[in-house]
N, C-alpha and C positions, 0 to 999 in steps of 0.2 A: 593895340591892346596887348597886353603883356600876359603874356602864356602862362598858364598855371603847371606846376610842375609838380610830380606825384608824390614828393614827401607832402606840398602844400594840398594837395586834393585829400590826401590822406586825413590830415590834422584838419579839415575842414569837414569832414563825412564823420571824423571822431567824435567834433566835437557837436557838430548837431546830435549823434548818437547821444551824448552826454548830456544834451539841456534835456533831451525828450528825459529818460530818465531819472534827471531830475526832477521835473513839472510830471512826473505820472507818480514818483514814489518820495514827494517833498518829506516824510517823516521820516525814512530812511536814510535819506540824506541827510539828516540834520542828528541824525543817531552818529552817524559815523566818523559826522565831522565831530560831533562832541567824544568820542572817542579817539580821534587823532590828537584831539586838544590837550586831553587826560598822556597821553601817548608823548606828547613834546613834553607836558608840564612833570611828568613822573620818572621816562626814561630817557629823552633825548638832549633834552638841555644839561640835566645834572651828569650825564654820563659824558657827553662831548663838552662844553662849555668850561669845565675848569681847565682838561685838557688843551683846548683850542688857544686859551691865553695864555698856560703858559709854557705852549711850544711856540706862540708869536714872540714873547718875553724872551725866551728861550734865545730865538734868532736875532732880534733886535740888539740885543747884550753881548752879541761875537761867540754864543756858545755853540752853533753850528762851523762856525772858524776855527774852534777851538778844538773842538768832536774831531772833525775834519783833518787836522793838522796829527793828532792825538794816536785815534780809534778807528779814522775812517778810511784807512788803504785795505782794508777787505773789504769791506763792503762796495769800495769802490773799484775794488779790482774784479769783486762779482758779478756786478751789473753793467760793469764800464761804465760807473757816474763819474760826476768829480768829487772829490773829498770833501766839499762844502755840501753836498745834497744827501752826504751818507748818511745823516740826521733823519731825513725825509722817510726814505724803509721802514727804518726802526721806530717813528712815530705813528707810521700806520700801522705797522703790525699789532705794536702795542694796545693804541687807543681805539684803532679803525677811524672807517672815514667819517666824515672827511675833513680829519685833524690831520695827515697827509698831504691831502689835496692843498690848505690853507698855509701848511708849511709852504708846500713846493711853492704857490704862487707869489706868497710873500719873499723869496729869492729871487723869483726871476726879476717880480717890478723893484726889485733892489738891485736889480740888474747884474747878478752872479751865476746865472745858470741864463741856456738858450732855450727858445721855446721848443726847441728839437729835444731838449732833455728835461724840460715842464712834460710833456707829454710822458715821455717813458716813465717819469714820479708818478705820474696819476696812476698808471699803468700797476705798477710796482705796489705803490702804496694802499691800493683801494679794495680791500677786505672789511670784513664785518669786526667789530672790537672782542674780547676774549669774555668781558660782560656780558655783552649781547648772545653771543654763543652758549655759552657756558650755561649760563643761569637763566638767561629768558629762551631760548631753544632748548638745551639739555636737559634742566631741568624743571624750566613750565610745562614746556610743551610735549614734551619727550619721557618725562622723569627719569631721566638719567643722564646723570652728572657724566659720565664716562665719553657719553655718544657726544653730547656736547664740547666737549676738550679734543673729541676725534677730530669735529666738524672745522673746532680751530684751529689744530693742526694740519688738516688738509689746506686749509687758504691758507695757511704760510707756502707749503708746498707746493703746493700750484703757481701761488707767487712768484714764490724765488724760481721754479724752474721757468716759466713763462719769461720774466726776467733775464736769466741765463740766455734764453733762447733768443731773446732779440738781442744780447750783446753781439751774438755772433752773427744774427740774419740781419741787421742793422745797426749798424755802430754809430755811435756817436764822435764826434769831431768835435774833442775837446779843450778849450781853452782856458785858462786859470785865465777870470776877471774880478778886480779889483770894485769892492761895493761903490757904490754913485755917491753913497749915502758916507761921510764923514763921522763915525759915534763917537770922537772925543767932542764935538761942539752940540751934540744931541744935547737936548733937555732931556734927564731922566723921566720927570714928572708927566712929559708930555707925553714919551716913549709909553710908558706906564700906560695913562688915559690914550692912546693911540689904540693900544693892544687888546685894551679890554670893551672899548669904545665898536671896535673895526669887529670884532670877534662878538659880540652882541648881535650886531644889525647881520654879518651872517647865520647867527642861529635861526634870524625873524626867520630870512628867507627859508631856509632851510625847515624849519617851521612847516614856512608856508605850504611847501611841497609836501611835508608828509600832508597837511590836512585835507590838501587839495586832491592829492591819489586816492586818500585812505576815503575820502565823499564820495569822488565820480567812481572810482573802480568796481567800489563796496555797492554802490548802486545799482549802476550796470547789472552787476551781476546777479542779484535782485532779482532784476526786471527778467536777463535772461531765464532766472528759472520759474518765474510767473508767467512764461510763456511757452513754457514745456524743455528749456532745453536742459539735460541732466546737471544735477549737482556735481558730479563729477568734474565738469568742466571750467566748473567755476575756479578748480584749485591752479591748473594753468594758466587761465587769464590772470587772477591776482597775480600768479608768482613771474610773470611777464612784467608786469605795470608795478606792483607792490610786491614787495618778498615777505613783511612781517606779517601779513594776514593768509597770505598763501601757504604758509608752514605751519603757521596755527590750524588751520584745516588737513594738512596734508599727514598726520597717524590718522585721520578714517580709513588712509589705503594702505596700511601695514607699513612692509618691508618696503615696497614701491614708494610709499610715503617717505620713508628713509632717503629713499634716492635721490626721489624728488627734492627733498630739503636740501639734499649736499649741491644739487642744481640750482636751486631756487638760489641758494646764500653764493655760490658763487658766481653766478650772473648777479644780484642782486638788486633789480628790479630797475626800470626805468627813473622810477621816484628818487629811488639813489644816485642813478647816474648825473640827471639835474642837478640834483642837489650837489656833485661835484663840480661838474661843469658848470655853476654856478658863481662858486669859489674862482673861476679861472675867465669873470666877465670881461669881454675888453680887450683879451690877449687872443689872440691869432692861433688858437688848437684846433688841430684836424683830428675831428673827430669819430673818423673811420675807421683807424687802428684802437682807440680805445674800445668802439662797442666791439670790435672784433676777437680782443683779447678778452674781455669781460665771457665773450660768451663762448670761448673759448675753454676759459676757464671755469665756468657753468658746467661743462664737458666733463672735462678731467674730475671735476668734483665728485660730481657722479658716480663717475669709474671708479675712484680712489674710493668714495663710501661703501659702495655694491660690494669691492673686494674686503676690506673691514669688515661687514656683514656678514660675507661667506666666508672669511675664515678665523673673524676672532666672535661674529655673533652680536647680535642687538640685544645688552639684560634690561633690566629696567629698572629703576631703584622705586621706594618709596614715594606718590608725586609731594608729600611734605618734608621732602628732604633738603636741607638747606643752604637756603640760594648765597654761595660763598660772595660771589663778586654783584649781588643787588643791593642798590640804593634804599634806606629804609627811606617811606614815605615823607618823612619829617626831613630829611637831608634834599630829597626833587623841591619838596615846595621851597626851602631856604635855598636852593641855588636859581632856582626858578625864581625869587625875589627878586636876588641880586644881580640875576640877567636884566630882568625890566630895569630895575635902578641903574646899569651900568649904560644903556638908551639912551641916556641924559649925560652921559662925560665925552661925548664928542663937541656937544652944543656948551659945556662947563669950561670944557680947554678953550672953546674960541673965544669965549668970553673974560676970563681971567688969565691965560696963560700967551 
C-alpha cells in the first residue's frame, strides 16, 4: 500500500474541510463564486488577455530576438539571463502575472531558454500589474492613488533585488540556443490563431482558479466565524490562499492593514501561484525556490511599506477619486466577449488552415 505523504494528507484534510463548508453554507458559496465570476469577467480577462496575446505575438514574430539583440545586455547583465528572456522582466513588471510566466514558458518549449532559467523568469517576473495596484488597491480599497504606485514600486523592488540576489547565490549556466521553431516557413495566419487561441484557454484555467479560491476560501472563512473564531482572523487565511479579498478586508486594521497588504501582494496568494504554475504544465519546475522567494518577498514588502509609513506617512485621497489605469465596464464585457469567441480559433485553424 503506498504511503500517504503530508503535502497529500494535507490536501486531503483540506479539502474535506472544504466540502463540509460547502454543504453547511451552500448560499454562500454560490455568492462568492458569482463574485469571482463578475471578478474574471470585469477585471482579469480584460486587464491580462490583451496583454497575454500580444506578448505571445510578441515572441512568435522574433521581437524578443530582436529586444534581445538590441535592449537586452542590461537586463541581462542584471539578472544573469540570456538576452532573449530580457523581454520576460519587463513584461511582468508592466502587465503582472502571469503574462511573465506565459512569456517565459512559451521560450522555453521553443526551446531558447533552460528550465533552470524558466524557473528564475517565474521568480523575477511574478508581481501584481500597476492596474491592479494602482487603481483596484490604491485607489478602491485604500483611497489613495499614492499608496498604491508605493505598493507598485515596492514589487519592482523586491524583484529586482531578489533577482540580483540569485544571480549571485546561483548562477545560471548559459548558453545561446538556436529556436527549434523555423519563423520564415511559419504561417502567419496560424501563428496569429495559435497565439490567441493558446492565450484563451489559459485565461479559462486561470479563471478557474480565481473562482475556485474565491468559493472555498470565502467559505471557509464563513463557517470559521459562525463558529466563534474572530474576524480578525479571517484576513490572514484569505491573504494565504487569495490576496484580492484579503486586502479588501485588511483597512479595518489601520496601519497594520497597510502592512499587511504590502504582505499579502507580495506573497500573492496561493490562487496566484497556481495560476502561474499552471502556465508552466508539463515542464519539469521545482517548485521549492519559487514559493520561497514568493514568500520571501511577502517579507521584504512588508518591511519596505512599514518604512514608507513611518516616514513619508499613509494620506488618503478622496475614495471617488479617479481610477487612472481601470477598465470602464463596457471595455471588461467587449474583451470578455472576444475571450469566449477566440475558444473557437484553435478548433477554426484545424479545420481550415
Amino acid at each position: 500500500m503506498k504511503k500517504t505523504s503530508a503535502g497529500e494528507a494535507f490536501l486531503l484534510c483540506f479539502s474535506a474541510i472544504l466540502i463540509y463548508a460547502i454543504l453547511k453554507k451552500p448560499d454562500i458559496a454560490i455568492g462568492y463564486m458569482r463574485s469571482g465570476l463578475t471578478l474574471c469577467a470585469q477585471r482579469v480577462i480584460p486587464s491580462l488577455f490583451p496583454f497575454s496575446v500580444l506578448s505571445a505575438l510578441f515572441i512568435d514574430m522574433g521581437g524578443a530576438d530582436l529586444l534581445g539583440r538590441f535592449a537586452g545586455g542590461i537586463v541581462s547583465r542584471l539578472f544573469g539571463i540570456s538576452r532573449v528572456s530580457a523581454f520576460v522582466p519587463l513584461a511582468g513588471m508592466l502587465c503582472g502575472f502571469p503574462v511573465g510566466a506565459m512569456a517565459a514558458s512559451k521560450l522555453y518549449r521553443r526551446g531558447e531558454i533552460s528550465v533552470r532559467e524558466l524557473q528564475r523568469l517565474l521568480i523575477i517576473s511574478g508581481i501584481p500589474g500597476s492596474a491592479f495596484l494602482i487603481s483596484a488597491v490604491g485607489i478602491s480599497i485604500w483611497s489613495s492613488q499614492r499608496f498604491g504606485a508605493a505598493l507598485y514600486f515596492i514589487q519592482i523592488i523586491t524583484s529586482v533585488f531578489i533577482g540580483v540576489a540569485l544571480k549571485y547565490l546561483s548562477p545560471l549556466t548559459l548558453s545561446e540556443k538556436e529556436s527549434t521553431v523555423t519563423r520564415s516557413q511559419e504561417n502567419r495566419v496560424a501563428v496569429f490563431c495559435d497565439s490567441i487561441g493558446d492565450c484563451a484557454l489559459s485565461m479559462l484555467k486561470i479563471c478557474g482558479f480565481v473562482v475556485f479560491f474565491s468559493s472555498s476560501v470565502g467559505t471557509l472563512c464563513s463557517v470559521l466565524e459562525s463558529i466563534g473564531v474572530s474576524p480578525i482572523f479571517k484576513i490572514p487565511v484569505m491573504g494565504f490562499f487569495e490576496m484580492t479579498g484579503a486586502v479588501s478586508l485588511a483597512p479595518q486594521l489601520g496601519i497594520a492593514g497597510a502592512v499587511l497588504t504590502a504582505l499579502f501582494v507580495g506573497w500573492s496568494g496561493l490562487s496566484v501561484h497556481f495560476q502561474v504554475l499552471s502556465v508552466c504544465r508539463g515542464i519539469p519546475v521545482s517548485t521549492r525556490p519559487y514559493f520561497l522567494a514568493k514568500a520571501i518577498q511577502g517579507l521584504l514588502s512588508a518591511v519596505l511599506a512599514y518604512l514608507y509609513i513611518r516616514f513619508v506617512g499613509l494620506e488618503f485621497s478622496s475614495p471617488s477619486a479617479p481610477a487612472f489605469f481601470a477598465l470602464p465596464t463596457e471595455v471588461g464585457a467587449f474583451i470578455s466577449g472576444l475571450f469566449c469567441i477566440s475558444l473557437l480559433l484553435p478548433f477554426l485553424r484545424k479545420k481550415f488552415l
